[in-house]
VOGU-3710 file (C-alpha; in Angstrom, 3 decimals, decimal comma):
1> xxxxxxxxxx> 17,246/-1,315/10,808  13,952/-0,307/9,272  15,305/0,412/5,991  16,189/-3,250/6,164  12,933/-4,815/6,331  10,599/-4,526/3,048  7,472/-3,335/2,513  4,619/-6,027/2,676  1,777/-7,210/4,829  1,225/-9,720/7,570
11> xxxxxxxxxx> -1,731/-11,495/8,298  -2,037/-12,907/11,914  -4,636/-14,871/13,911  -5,531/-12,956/16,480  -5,912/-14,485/19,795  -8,364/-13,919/22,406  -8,142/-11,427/24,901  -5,808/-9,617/22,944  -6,122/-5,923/21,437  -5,296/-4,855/17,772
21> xxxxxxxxxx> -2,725/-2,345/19,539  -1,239/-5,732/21,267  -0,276/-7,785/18,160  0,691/-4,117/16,378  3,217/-4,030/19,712  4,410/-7,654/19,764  5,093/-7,366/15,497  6,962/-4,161/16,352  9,311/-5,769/19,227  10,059/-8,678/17,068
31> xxxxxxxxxx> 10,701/-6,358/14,358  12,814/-4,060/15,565  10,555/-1,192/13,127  8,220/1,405/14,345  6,300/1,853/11,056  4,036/-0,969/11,527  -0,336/-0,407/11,089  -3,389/-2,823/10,864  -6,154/-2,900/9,104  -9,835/-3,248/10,694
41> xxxxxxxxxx> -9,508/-3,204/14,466  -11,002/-6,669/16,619  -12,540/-6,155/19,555  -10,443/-7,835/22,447  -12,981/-11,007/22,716  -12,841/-11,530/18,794  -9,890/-14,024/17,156  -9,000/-14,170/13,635  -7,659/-11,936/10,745  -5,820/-8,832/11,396
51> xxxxxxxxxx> -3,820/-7,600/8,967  -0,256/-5,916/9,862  0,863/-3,454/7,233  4,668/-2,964/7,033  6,890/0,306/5,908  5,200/1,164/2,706  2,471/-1,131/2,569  1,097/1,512/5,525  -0,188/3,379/2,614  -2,721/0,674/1,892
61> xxxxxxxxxx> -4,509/0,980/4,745  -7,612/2,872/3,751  -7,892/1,024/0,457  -7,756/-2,318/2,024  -9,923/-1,320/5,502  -12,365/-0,859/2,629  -12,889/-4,167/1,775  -15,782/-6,783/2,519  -15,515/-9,117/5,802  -16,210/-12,682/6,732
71> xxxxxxxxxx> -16,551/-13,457/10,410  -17,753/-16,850/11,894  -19,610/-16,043/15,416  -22,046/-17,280/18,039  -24,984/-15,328/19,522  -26,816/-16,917/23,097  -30,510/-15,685/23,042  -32,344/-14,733/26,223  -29,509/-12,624/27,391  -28,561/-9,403/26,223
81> xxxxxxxxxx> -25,616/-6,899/27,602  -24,977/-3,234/27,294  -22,038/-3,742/25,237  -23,926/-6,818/23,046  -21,214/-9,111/23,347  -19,733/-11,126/26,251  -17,141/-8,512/27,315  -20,591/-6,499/28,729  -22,672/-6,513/31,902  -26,140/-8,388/31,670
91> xxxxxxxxxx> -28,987/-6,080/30,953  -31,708/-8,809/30,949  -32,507/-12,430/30,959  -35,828/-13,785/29,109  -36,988/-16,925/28,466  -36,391/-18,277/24,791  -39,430/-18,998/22,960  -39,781/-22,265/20,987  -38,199/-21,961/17,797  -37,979/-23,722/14,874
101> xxxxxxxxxx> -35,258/-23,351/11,690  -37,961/-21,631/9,489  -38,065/-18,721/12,445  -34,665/-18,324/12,563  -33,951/-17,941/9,090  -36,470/-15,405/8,826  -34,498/-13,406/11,590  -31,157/-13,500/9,609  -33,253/-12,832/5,894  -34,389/-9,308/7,483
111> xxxxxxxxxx> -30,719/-8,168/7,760  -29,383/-9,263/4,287  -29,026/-7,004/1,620  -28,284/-3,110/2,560  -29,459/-1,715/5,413  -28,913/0,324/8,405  -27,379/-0,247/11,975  -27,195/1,652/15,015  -23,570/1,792/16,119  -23,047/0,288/19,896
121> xxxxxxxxxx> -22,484/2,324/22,527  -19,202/0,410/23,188  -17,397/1,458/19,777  -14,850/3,467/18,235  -16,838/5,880/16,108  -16,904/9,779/17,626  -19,624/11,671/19,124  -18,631/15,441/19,589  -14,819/14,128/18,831  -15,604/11,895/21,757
131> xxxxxxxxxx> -14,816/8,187/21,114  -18,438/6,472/21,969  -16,756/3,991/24,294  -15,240/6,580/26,526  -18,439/7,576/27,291  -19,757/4,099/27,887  -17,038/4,217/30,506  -18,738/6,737/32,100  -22,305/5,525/32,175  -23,582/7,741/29,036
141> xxxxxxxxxx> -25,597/7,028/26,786  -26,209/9,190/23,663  -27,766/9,240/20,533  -26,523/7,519/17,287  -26,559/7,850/13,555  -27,349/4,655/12,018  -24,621/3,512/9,652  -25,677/2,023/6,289  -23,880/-1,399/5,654  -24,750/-4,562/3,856
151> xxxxxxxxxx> -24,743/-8,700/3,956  -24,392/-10,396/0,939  -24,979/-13,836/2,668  -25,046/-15,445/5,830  -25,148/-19,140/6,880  -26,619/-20,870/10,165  -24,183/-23,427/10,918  -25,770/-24,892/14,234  -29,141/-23,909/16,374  -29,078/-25,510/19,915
161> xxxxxxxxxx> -31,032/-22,994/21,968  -30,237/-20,731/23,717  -26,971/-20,547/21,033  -26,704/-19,924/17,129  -23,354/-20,620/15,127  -23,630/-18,580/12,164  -21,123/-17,099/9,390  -22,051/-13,834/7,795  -20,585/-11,970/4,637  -20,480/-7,988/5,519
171> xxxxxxxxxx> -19,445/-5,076/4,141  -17,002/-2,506/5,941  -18,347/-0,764/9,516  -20,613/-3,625/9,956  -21,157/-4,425/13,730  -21,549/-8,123/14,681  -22,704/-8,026/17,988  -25,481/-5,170/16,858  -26,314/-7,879/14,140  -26,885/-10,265/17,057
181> xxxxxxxxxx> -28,172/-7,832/18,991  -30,941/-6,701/16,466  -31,507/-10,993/15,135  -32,260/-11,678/18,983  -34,694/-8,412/19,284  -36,608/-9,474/16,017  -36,690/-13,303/18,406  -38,403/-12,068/20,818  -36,008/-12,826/23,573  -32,954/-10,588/23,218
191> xxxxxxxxxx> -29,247/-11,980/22,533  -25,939/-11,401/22,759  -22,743/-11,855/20,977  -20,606/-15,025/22,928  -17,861/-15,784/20,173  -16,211/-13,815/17,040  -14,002/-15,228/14,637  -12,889/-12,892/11,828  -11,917/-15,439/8,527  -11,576/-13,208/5,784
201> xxxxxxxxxx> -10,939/-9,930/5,086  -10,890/-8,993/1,336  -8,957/-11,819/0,000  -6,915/-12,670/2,351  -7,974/-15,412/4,547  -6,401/-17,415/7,616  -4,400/-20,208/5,120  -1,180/-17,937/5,237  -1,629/-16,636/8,756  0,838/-16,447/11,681
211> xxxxxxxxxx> -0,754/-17,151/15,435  -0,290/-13,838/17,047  1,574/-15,408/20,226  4,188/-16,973/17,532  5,380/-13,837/16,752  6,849/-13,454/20,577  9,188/-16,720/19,632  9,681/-17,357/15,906  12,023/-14,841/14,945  12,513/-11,484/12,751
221> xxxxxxxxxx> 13,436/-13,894/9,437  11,079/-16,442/10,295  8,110/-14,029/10,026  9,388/-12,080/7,318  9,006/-15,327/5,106  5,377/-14,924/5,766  5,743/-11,295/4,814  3,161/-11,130/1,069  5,184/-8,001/-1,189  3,882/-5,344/-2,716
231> xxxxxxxxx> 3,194/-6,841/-5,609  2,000/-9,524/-4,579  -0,706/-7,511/-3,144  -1,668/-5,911/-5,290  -1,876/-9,428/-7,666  -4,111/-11,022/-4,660  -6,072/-7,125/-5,372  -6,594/-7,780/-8,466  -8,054/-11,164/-7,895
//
């Protein structure tokens, strides 16, 4: 059965509350193939593009992992979490200072360009071949290598305190929540991450997406019509 299904790529819409390892399962089932990747994890509370790689494609992975991000995402000020994002257990609550547009863009300006993060403590990345999030788990808390990333642009789509819709243009490894984290510090009032919305991942983008719960219902041929070749790829690559 594998043999029968070509090489190509998938992108779905992640939804809510559901792990990379999920929609990687549910593809798989509907499939009827084992050999089956994705590219750039999303955190459970995060919705948008994951890309499914497929026989062959699997090669890609590290090539296109490599590529830049878009994610659309919401921080809430005065509250931040020990995981920085909604999923996490309050830490503290302070009041939100009156703020005006000029003092939030000056927030956001400080992390564009390249600079450095400090990796949560609720994250993939090994300490001592430990996965960082195990030891969350377990009430640790250990030191961490900042990571250099970059922004090449950012927008601020609405500001009604406490909350900030914003869109931001990243490089691989780049943590949103710490970005919220770190805008809310530089505030004065702390904040956390309350929505994520991946929208781009290289270039490819949610226009030829499937909803991850579609894939439970529509059908091995159905999805493989949404299934972008080899070539393709490497066309949209080359782009």
């Amino acid at each position: 059965m594998q043999a029968d299904i070509p090489s190509g790529l998938l992108v779905i819409d992640k939804a809510q509350a559901m792990t990379s390892h999920d929609v990687v399962a549910i593809a798989r089932g509907a499939l009827k193939i084992k050999k089956i990747g994705h590219c750039g994890t999303l955190d459970p509370m995060a919705t948008g593009v994951l890309m499914l790689l497929v026989n062959k494609a699997t090669k890609l992975q590290d090539m296109l992992m490599s590529e830049s991000k878009v994610y659309e995402g919401r921080m809430r000020l005065g509250v931040t979490t020990d995981s920085q994002d909604a999923d996490g257990d309050v830490d503290e609550e302070r009041d939100v200072p009156s703020l005006g547009d000029d003092d939030i863009r000056m927030a956001f300006d400080k992390y564009t360009g390249d600079f450095e993060q400090i990796p949560p403590m609720v994250s993939a990345i090994k300490k001592d071949g430990v996965r960082l999030y195990k030891l969350a788990r377990q009430g640790k808390v250990v030191a961490r290598d900042p990571r250099s990333v970059s922004v090449s642009g950012y927008e601020i789509n609405a500001f009604d305190s406490p909350d900030i819709d914003f869109t931001v243009h990243c490089s691989k490894g780049f943590y949103v929540r710490t970005y919220a984290h770190d805008i809310g510090a530089d505030l004065g009032c702390g904040a956390h991450l309350t929505a994520l919305r991946r929208t781009q991942s290289g270039n490819f983008d949610l226009s030829k997406s499937i909803p991850a719960m579609d894939l439970k219902t529509m059908g091995r041929d159905a999805i493989l019509e949404n299934l972008i070749g080899l070539e393709e790829i490497a066309e949209i690559l080359k782009s």
